[in-house]
C-alpha positions as CSV (number, residue, x, y, z in Angstrom):
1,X,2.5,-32.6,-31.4
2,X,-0.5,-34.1,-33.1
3,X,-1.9,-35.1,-29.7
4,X,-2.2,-31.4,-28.7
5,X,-3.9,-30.4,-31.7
6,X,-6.6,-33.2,-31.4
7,X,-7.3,-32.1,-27.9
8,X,-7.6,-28.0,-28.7
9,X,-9.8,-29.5,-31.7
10,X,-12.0,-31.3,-29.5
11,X,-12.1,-28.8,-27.1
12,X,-13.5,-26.3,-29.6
13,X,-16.3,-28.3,-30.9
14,X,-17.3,-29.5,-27.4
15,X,-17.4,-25.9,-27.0
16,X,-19.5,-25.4,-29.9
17,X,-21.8,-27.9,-29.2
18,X,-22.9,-26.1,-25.7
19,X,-22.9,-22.7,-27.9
20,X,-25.1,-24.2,-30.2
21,X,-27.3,-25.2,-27.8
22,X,-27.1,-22.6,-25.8
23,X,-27.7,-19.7,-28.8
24,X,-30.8,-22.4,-29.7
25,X,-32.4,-22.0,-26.1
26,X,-32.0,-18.2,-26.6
27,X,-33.5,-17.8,-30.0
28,X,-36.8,-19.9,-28.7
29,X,-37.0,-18.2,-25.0
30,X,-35.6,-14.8,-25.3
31,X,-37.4,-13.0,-28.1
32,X,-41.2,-11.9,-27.8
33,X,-43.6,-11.8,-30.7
34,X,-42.4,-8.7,-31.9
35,X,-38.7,-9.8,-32.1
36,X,-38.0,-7.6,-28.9
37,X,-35.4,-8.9,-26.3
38,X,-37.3,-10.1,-23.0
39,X,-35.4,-8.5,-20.0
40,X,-34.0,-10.9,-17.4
41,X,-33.7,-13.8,-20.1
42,X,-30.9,-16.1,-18.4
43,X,-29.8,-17.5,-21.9
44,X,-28.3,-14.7,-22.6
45,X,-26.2,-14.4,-19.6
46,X,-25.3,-17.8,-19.9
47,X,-24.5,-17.7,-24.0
48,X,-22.4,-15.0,-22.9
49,X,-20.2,-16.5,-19.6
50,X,-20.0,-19.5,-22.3
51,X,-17.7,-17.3,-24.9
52,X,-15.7,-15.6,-22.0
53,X,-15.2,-19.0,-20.7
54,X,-13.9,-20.4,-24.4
55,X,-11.8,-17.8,-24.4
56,X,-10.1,-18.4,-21.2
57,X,-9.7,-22.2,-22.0
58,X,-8.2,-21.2,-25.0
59,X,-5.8,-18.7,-23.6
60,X,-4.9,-20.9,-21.0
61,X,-3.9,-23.7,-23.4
62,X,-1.7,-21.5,-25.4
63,X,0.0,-20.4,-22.2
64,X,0.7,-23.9,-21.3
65,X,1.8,-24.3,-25.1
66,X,4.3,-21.3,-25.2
67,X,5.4,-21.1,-21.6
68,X,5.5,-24.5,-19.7
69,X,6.1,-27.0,-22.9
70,X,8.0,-23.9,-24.9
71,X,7.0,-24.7,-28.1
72,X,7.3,-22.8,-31.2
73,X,6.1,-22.5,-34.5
74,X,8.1,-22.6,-37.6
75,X,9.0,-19.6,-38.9
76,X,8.0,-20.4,-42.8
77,X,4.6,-21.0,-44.2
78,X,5.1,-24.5,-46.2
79,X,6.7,-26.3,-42.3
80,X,4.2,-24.5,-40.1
81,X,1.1,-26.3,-42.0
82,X,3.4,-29.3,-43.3
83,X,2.7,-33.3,-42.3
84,X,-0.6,-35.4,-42.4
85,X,-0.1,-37.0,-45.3
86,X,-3.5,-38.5,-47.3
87,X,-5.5,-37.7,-44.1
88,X,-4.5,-33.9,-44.3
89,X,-4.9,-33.7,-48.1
90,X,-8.6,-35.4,-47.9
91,X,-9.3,-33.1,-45.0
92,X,-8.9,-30.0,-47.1
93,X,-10.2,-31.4,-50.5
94,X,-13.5,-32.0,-48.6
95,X,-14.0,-28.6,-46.6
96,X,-13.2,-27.2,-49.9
97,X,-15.8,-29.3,-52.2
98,X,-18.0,-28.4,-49.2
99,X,-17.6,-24.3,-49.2
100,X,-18.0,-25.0,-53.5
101,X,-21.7,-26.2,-52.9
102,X,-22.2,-23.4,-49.9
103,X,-21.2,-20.9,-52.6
104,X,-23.3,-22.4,-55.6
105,X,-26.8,-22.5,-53.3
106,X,-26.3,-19.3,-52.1
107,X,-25.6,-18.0,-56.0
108,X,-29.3,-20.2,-56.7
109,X,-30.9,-19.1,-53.4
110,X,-29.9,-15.4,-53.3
111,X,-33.0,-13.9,-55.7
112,X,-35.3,-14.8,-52.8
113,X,-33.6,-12.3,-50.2
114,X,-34.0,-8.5,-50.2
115,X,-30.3,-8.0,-50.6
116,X,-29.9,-10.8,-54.0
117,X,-27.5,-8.8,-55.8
118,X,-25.0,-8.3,-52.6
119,X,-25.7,-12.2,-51.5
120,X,-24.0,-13.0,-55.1
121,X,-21.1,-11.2,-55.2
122,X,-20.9,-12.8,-51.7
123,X,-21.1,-15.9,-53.5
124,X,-18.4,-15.2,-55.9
125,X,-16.3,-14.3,-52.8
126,X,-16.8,-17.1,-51.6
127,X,-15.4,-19.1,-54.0
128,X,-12.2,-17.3,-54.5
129,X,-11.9,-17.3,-50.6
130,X,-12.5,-21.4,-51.3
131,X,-9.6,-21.4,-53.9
132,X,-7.4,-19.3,-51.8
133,X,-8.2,-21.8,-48.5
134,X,-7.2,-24.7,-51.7
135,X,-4.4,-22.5,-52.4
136,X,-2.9,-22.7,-48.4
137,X,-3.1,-26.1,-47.4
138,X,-1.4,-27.2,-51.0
139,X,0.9,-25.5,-50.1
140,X,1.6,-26.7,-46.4
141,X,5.2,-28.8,-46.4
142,X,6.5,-27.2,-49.4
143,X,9.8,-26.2,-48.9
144,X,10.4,-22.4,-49.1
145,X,13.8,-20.4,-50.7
146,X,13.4,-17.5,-48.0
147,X,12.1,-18.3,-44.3
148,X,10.9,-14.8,-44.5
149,X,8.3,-15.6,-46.6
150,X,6.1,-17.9,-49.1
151,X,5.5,-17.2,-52.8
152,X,3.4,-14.9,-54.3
153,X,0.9,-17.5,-55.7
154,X,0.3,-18.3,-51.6
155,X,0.5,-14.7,-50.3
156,X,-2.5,-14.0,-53.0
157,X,-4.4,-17.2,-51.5
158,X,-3.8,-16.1,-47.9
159,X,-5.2,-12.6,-48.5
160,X,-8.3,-14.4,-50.5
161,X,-10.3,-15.7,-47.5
162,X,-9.4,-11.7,-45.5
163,X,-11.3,-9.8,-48.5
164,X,-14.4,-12.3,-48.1
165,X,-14.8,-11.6,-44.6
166,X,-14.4,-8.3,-45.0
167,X,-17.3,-8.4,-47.7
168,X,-19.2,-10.6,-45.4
169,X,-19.0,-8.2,-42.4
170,X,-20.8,-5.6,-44.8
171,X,-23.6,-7.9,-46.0
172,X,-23.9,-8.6,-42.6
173,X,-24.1,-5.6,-41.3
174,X,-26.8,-3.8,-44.4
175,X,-28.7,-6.9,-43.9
176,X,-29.4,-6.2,-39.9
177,X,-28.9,-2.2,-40.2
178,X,-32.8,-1.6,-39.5
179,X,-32.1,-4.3,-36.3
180,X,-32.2,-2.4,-33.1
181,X,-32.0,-5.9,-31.2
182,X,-28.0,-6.6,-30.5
183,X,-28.6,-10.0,-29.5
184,X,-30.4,-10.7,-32.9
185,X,-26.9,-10.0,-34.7
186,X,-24.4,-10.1,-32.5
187,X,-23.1,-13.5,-32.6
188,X,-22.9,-13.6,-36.2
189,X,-21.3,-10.1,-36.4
190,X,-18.3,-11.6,-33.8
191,X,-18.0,-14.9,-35.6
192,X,-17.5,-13.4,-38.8
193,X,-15.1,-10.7,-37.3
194,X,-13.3,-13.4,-35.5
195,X,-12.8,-15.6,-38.4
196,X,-11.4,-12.4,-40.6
197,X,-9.0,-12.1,-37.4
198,X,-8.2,-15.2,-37.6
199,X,-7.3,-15.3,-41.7
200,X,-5.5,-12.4,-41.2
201,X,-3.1,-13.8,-38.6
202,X,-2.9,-16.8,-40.5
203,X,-1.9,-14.9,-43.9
204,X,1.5,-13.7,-41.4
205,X,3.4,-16.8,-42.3
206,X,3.2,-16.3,-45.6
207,X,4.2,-12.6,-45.3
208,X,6.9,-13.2,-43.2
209,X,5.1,-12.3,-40.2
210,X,4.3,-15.5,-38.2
211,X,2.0,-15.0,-35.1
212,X,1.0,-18.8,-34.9
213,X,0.0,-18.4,-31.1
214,X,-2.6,-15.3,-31.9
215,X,-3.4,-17.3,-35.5
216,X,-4.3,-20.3,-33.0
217,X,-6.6,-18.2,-31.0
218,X,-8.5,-16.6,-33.5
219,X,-9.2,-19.1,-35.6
220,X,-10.1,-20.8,-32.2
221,X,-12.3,-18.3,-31.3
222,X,-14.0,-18.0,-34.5
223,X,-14.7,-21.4,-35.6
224,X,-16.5,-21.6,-31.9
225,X,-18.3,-18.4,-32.7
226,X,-19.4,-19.8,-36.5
227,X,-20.7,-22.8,-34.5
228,X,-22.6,-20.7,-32.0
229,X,-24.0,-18.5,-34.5
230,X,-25.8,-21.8,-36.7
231,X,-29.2,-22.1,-34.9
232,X,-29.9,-18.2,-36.1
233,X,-32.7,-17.6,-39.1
234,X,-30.9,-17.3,-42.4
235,X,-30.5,-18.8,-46.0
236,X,-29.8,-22.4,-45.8
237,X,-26.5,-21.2,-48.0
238,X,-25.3,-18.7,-45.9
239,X,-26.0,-21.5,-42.8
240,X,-23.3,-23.5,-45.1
241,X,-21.3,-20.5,-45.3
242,X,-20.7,-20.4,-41.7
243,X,-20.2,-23.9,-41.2
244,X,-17.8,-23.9,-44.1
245,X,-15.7,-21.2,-42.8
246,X,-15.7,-23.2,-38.7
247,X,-14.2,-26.2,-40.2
248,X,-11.5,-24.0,-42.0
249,X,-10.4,-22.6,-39.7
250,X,-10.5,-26.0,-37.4
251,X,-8.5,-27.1,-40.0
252,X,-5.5,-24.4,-39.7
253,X,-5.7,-24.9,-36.2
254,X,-4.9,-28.2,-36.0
255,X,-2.3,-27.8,-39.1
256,X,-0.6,-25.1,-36.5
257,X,-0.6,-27.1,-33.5
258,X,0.6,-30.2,-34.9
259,X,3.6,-28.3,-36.2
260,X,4.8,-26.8,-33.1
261,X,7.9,-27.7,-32.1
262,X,10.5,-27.4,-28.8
263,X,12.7,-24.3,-29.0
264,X,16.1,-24.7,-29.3
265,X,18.1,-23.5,-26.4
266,X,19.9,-20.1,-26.2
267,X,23.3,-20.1,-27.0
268,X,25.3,-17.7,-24.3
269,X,25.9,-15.0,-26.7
270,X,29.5,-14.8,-25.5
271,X,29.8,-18.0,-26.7
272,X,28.8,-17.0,-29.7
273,X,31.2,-14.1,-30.4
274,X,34.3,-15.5,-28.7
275,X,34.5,-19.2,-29.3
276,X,37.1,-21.3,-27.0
277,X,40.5,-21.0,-27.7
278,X,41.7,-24.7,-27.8
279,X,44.2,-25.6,-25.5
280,X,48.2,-24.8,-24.6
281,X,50.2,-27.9,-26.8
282,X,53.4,-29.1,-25.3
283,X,56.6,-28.3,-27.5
284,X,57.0,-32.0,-29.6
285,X,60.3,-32.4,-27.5
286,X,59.0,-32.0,-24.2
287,X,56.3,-34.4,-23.1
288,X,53.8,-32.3,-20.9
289,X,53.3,-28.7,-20.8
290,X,54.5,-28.7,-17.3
291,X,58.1,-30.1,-18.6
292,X,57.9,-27.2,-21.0
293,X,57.4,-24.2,-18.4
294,X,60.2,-26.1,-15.9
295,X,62.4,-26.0,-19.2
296,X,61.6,-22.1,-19.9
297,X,62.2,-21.1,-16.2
298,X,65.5,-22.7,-16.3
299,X,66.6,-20.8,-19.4
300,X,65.5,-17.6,-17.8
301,X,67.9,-18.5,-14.4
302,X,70.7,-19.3,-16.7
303,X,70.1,-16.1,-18.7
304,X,69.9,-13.8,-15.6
305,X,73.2,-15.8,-13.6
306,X,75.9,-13.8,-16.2
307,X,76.9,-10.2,-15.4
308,X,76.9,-8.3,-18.5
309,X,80.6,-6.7,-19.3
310,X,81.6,-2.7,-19.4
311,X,85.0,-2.4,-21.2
312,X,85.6,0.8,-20.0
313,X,89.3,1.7,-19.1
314,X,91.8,-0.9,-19.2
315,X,93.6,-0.9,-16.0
316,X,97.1,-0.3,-15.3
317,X,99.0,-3.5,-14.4
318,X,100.8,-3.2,-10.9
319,X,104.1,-2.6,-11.1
């Protein structure tokens, strides 16, 4: 199914690309000299029928997915992300050398922000969440003892990448606290949420719990919103940060679609507890089972034809 996961992949950065542009029209139109929101801005009415609308296109592709082509998702981590061969493995050894250099600028760049010592243990984060993002897409076509779950060594890198975005949603949030302007923070604050969302559902293979359609929206959803968010004013680093975490999770997204498969058919579940009983044989000297019954009947006609003999008294000879 690599041919659907191209196609929700282009359709996201496509996507993108107008949010970018969009947010980028807002930033230069919508704000006064004081940073206040100017009322009756149509970028922001726009920006926002642009997200609803992503949304719906992705919804509408996963219904298609999982009710008209019924496909399904493997129920183990290492055959839900497995396949692609050197292309796959050089996909994830770049986004992960490119979140290393996000994380190392934003360790060298962080003493020139207000907020330095939280900005590093971002950084730190960061590159644990990097490892753990390593960590998952090793181990995608590994085979797995249990379905109902991966190893530990991949449940600890799924839940990596979680606790950075919950960190990042707290940086994030002390960093635009004094803010009174929603549109200022508001598409950062929903990418970053999304893209936790999306981790999170991701992590469920691993755990045993797969949601690969809501994992597939999310991720969706979030690498559009990281795109969106880019033309804000921030650290170059954290810029990197966001663009990092939009191809990762363009990169699970693809991994999940391209591993969805048909669903078997359902077995009649009285099928299933009462298998056919194979059919009547002949006796070996009759030929057909119809010889066999005439034979029986027969028998029983012979059987029934004697009358069955009382003793009694014996009777008197006549004289």
């Amino acid at each position: 199914m690599r041919n659907n996961a191209l196609t929700i992949c282009c359709g996201v950065c496509v996507a993108g690309a107008f949010g970018v542009f969009t947010r980028w029209m807002q930033d230069l139109t919508a704000f006064d000299e004081h940073g206040l929101y100017v009322r009756g801005n149509i970028w922001g009415a726009v920006l926002l029928l642009l997200c609803i609308a992503a949304a719906g296109a992705m919804l509408g592709a996963i219904w298609y997915l999982k009710n008209h082509e019924r496909l399904v998702s493997p129920a183990g981590f290492g055959a839900a992300h497995a396949g692609g061969g050197v292309i796959r493995r050089a996909a994830w050894l770049i986004i992960a050398v490119f979140m290393a250099v996000a994380c190392f600028a934003l360790l060298l760049t962080a003493g020139s922000s207000q907020y330095a010592s939280l900005l590093r243990v971002l950084a730190l984060l960061g590159l644990l969440a990097d490892a753990g993002f390593a960590g998952m897409a090793a181990a995608g076509g590994r085979g797995e003892k249990e379905s109902s779950g991966a190893s530990p060594l991949v449940c600890l890198a799924c839940v990596l990448p979680v606790a950075f975005c919950c960190f990042w949603l707290v940086v994030s949030y002390r960093q635009d606290a004094a803010t009174a302007v929603v549109w200022r923070y508001g598409p950062e604050i929903s990418a970053i949420a999304c893209s936790l969302l999306a981790f999170y559902y991701l992590a469920g293979h691993a755990f045993g719990r797969p949601r690969a359609y809501t994992a597939m929206f999310f991720c969706a959803c979030g690498a559009f919103l990281c795109f969106t968010a880019l033309p804000d004013s921030r650290l170059m680093a954290l810029q990197l940060l966001l663009a990092g975490s939009a191809l990762m999770q363009l990169f699970f997204l693809a991994s999940l679609a391209a591993n969805l498969r048909r669903a078997p058919e359902a077995v009649p579940r009285e099928a299933e507890e009462e298998p056919d009983a194979p059919p009547a044989q002949p006796p070996e000297e009759f030929g057909t089972l119809d010889d066999a019954l005439r034979a029986e009947r027969e028998d029983e006609e012979f059987a029934g034809s004697f009358v069955e003999y009382d003793p009694g008294e014996p009777r008197q000879k006549n004289r």
